[in-house]
C-alpha positions in Angstrom: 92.4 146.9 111.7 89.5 144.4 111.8 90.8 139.9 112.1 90.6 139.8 108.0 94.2 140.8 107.3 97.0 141.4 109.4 98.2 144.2 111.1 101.8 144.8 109.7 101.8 148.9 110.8 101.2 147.3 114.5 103.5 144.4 114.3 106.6 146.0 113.2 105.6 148.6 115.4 106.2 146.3 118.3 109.5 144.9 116.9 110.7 148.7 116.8 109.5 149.0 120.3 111.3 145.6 120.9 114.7 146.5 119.2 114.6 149.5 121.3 114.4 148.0 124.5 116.9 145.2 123.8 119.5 146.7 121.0 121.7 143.7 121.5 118.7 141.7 120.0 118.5 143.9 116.7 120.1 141.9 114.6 117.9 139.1 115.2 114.6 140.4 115.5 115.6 141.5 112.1 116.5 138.6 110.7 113.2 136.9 111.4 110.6 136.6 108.2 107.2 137.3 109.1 104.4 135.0 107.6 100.7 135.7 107.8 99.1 132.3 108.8 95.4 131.8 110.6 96.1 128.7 111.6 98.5 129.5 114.0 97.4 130.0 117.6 99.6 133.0 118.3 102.9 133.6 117.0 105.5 131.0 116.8 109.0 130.5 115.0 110.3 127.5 113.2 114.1 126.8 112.7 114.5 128.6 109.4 114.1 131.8 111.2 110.3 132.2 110.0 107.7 133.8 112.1 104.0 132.2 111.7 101.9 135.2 112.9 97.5 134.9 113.6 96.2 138.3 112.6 93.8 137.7 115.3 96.4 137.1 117.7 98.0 140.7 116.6 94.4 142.2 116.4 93.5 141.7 120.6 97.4 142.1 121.9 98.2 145.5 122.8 101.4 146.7 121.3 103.5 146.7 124.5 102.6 142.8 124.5 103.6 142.3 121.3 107.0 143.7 121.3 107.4 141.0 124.3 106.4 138.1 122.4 109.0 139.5 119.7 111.4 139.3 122.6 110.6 135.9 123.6 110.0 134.2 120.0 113.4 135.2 118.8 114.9 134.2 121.9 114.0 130.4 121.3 115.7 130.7 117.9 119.2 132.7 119.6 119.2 129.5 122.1 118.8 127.1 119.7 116.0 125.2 121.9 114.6 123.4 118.8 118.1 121.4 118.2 118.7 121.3 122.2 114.8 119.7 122.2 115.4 117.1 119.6 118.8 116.1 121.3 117.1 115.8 124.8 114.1 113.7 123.2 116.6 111.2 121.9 118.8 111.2 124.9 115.8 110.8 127.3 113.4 109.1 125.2 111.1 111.1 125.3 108.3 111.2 122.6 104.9 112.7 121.8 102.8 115.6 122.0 102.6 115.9 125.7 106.5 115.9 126.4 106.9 118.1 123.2 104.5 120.9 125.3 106.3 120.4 128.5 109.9 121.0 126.3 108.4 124.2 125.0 106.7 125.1 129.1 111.1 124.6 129.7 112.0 126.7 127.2 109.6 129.1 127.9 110.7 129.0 131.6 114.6 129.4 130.4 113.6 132.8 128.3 111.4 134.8 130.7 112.5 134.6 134.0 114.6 137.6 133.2 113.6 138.6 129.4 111.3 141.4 130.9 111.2 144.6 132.4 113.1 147.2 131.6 111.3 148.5 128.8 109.3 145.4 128.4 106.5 144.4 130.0 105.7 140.9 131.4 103.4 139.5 128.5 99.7 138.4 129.1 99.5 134.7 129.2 103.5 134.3 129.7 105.0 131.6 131.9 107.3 132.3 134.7 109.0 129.3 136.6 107.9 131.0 140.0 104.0 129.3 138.4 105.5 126.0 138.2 106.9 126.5 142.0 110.9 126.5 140.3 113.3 129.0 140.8 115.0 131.2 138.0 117.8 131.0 136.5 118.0 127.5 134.7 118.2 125.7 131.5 115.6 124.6 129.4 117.0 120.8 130.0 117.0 121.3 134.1 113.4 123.0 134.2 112.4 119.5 132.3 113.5 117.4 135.1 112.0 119.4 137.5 107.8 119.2 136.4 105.3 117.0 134.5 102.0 118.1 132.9 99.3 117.9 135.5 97.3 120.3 137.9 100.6 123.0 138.1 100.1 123.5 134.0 96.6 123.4 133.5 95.4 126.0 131.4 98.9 125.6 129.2 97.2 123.8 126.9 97.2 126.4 124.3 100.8 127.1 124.7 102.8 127.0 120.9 105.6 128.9 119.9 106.3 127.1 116.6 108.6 123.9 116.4 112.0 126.4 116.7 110.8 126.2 120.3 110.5 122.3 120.5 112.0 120.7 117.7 108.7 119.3 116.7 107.1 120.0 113.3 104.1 122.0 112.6 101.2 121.7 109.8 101.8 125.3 108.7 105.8 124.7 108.9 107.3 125.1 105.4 110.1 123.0 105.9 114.2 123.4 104.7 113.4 124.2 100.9 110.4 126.9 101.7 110.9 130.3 100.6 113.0 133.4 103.0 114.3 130.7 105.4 118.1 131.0 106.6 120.8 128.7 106.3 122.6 127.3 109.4 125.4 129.3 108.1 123.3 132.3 108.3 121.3 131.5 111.8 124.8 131.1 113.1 126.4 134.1 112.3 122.7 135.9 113.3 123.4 134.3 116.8 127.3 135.7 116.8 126.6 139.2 115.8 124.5 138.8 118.7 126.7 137.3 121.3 129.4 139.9 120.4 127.1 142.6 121.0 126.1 141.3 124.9 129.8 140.8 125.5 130.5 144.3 123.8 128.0 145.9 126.3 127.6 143.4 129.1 126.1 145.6 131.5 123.1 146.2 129.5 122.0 142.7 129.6 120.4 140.2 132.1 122.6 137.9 133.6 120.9 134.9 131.1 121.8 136.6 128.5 125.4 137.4 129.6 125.7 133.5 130.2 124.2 132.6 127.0 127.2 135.0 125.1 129.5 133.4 126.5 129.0 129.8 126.0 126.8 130.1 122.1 130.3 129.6 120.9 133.4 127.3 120.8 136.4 129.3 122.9 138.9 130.5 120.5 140.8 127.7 118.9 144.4 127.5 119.4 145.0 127.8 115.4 143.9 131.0 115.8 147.1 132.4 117.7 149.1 130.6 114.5 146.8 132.1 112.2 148.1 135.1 113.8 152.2 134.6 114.1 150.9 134.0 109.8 150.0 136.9 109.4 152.3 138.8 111.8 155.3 137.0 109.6 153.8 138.3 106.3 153.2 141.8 107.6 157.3 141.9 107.9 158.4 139.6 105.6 160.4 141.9 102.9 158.3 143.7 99.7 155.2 143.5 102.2 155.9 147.2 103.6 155.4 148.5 99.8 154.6 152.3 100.4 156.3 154.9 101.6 155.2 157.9 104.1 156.6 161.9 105.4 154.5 161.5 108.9 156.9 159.5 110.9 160.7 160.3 110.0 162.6 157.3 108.6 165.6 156.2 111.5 168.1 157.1 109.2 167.1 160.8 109.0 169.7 162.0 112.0 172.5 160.5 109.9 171.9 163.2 107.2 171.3 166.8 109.1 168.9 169.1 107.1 167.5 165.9 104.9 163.8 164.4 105.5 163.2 161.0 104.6 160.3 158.9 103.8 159.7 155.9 106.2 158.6 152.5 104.7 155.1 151.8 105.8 154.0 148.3 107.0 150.5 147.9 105.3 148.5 144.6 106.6 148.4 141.6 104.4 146.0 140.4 102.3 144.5 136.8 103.4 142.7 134.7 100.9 140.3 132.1 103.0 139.8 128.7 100.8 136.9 126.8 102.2 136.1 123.4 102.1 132.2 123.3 100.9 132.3 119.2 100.1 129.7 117.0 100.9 132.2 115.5 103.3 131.4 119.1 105.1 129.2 119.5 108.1 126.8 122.5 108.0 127.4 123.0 111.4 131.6 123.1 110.1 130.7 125.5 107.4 128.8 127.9 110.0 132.3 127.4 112.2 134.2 128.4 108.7 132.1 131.6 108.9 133.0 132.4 112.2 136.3 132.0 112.1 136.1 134.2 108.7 135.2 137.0 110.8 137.6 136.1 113.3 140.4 136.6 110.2 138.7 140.2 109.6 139.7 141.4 113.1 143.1 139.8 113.1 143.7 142.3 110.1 142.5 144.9 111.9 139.3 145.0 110.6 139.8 145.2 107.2 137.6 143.6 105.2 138.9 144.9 102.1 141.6 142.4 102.8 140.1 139.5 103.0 138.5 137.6 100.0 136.8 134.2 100.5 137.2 131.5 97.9 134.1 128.2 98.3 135.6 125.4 96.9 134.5 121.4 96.4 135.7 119.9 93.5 136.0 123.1 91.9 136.7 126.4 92.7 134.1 129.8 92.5 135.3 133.2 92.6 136.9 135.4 95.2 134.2 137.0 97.0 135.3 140.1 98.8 134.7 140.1 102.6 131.6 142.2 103.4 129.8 140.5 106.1 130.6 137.1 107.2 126.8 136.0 106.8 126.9 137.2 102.9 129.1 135.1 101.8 127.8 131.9 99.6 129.1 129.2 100.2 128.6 126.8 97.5 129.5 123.0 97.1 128.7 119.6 98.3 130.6 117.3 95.8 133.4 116.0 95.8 136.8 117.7 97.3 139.6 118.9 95.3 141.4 122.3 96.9 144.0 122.7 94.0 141.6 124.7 92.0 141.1 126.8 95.6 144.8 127.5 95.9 144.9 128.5 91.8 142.0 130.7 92.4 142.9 131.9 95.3 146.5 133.2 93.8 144.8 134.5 90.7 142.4 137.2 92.4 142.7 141.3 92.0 145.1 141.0 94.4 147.7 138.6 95.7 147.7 136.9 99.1 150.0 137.2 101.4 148.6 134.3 103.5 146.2 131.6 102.6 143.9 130.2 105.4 142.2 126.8 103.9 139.5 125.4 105.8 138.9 121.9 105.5 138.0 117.9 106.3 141.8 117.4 104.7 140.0 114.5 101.9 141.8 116.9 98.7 144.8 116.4 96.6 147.0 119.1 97.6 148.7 121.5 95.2 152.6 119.8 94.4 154.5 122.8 94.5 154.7 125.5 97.8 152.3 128.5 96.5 154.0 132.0 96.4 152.6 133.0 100.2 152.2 131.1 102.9 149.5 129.3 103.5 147.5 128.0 107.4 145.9 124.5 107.4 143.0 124.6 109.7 141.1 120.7 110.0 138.1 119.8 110.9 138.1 116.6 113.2 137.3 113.4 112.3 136.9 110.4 114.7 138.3 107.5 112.8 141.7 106.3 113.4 143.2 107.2 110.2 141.5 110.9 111.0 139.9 111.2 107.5 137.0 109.3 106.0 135.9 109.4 103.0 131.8 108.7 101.6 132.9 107.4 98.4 135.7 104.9 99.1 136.2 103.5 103.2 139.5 102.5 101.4 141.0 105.8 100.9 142.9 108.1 103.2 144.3 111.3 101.5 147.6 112.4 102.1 148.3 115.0 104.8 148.9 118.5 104.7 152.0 118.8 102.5 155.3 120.0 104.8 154.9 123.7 103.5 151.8 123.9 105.3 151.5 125.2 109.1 148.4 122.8 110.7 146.5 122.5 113.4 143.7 120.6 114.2 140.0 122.6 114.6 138.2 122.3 117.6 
């Protein structure tokens, strides 16, 4: 394959030979959308999960090098170093080119001072912190402190992995509205499927990686272990064992010799999540909505056919079935009113037996108790009154109504 096109046989060649190596990164090597671009000096990643790729670059890089650069590319997107960049500029004041290169030298030095071996080899042109005269094992923001550009990172110049390892826009970027980009919502459920997967296995992964599991998300929040006496309540609540079965005898069988009776079966209920998609909504809320979707999932047991997921603003959409937390649209960003969640929520295929809702808490509420019971989980909000609203500073929405079990997210 000659510079005038690029490679794609060779590329997702290497990303085979890259999912191989590291299965716990499968998910998100992917996930990533490749994009043919000469201008690029390599290969490099923006936040939108994109992949800018130089044919050339593909063309002169053995394969074994390439399914390392997969490795490391996708790595800056699963650490989020292009949010962690932009915070540290701001904090530090830190601004232009030059501190935008040593940022991406950091992250650089964070991913691959134990991305490799094992199946990978040490990529040509890589930095390790041992070149820098730093020790492994640190953060992006600690290697920072630690060097400035000078005679240690000559020859760096040419160093670019995309602004998803720096924060920092490129010419060739396409931006937020550009075509096969993911949503927060999406990049964050990408990085959980991840995480569960190291903790899963944790002995097949480095120690970085092991660390980076178990801190990519919030600890489980104490709602959940209501969210579970909910649904532990409804699973015995009478009418909810509705079925009857001949493998396990019923108790009352030894009262009547020579009789078999049927024993009621407890079947798990059915929970209908309503969430909040109003403009008064965080994306990084919604991507916690998602999570603790799939959270709901395994507290049923992992059944998904259980679970339907209404998105609701000032009007409510359908019941979406629960296939993959990351599938689920989440639509919105009006105004808020959860009344129409609750009615569509109670109006699916099936009825609920619980109702999780998900929200800022700026709704009307519904004025009578629905027929199930229903969890309040709310998003903070720092003001005094705990609610704010962008239309009206005046207002402050009534509180969950006494029917309602509530906690506070986060």
């Amino acid at each position: 394959m000659t510079s005038s096109g690029l490679d794609h046989d060779k590329l997702f060649a290497a990303r085979l030979h890259a999912a191989r190596a590291r299965p716990y990164l499968a998910s998100a090597l992917f996930a990533l959308h490749v994009i043919e671009d000469r201008s690029v000096p390599t290969m490099g990643v923006d936040a939108y999960w994109r992949m800018y790729v130089s044919p050339a670059f593909v063309d002169r890089m053995p394969e074994e090098d390439l399914a390392s650069v997969w490795v490391h590319e996708v790595s800056h997107l699963l650490r989020d170093h292009h949010t962690r960049s932009d915070r540290v500029a701001r904090e530090r004041g830190l601004t232009g080119p030059g501190e935008r290169l040593r940022m991406n030298i950091a992250s650089d030095c964070e991913i691959n001072d134990d991305a490799f071996g094992d199946g990978l080899v040490f990529p040509e042109g890589a930095i390790h912190p041992s070149q820098l005269g730093l020790g492994s094992g640190q953060l992006m923001e600690d290697y920072l402190r630690q060097f400035r550009l000078g005679r240690t990172t000559q020859g760096m110049e040419w160093l670019d992995c995309g602004s998803g390892a720096d924060g920092s826009a490129r010419p060739w970027d396409l931006g937020p509205d550009g075509a096969d980009g993911l949503t927060p919502q999406q990049s964050d459920a990408v990085r959980f499927r991840v995480a569960q997967g190291i903790k899963g296995r944790p002995g097949d992964a480095p120690e970085g990686w092991r660390r980076w599991a178990k801190e990519a998300f919030h600890p489980p929040q104490p709602w959940r272990e209501l969210l579970g006496a909910a649904i532990r309540a409804a699973a015995s609540a009478a009418g909810s064992g509705d079925d009857y079965t001949y493998g396990r005898p019923a108790r009352r069988a030894a009262s009547l010799p020579g009789v078999v009776l049927p024993n009621l079966r407890r079947t798990p209920p059915r929970v209908s999540v309503v969430i909040d998609t109003s403009g008064s909504v965080s994306d990084t809320e919604l991507g916690t909505a998602l999570l603790e979707v799939a959270a709901i999932a395994r507290a049923v047991g992992g059944r998904r056919d259980l679970v339907s997921v209404v998105s609701c603003d000032a009007a409510a959409r359908v019941a979406h079935p629960l296939c993959r937390a990351e599938g689920i649209p989440l639509v919105g960003g009006g105004g808020t009113d959860l009344r129409s969640g609750f009615t569509t929520a109670l109006r699916g295929q099936y009825r609920p037996d619980v109702i999780v809702v998900l929200t800022d808490g700026q709704t009307p509420w519904p004025s009578s108790r629905p027929s199930c019971r229903t969890v309040v989980g709310l998003f903070p909000r720092p003001h005094e009154s705990g609610f704010v609203d962008e239309d009206d500073p005046d207002y402050v929405p009534d509180r969950p109504p006494e029917w309602a079990r509530v906690v506070e997210l986060g």
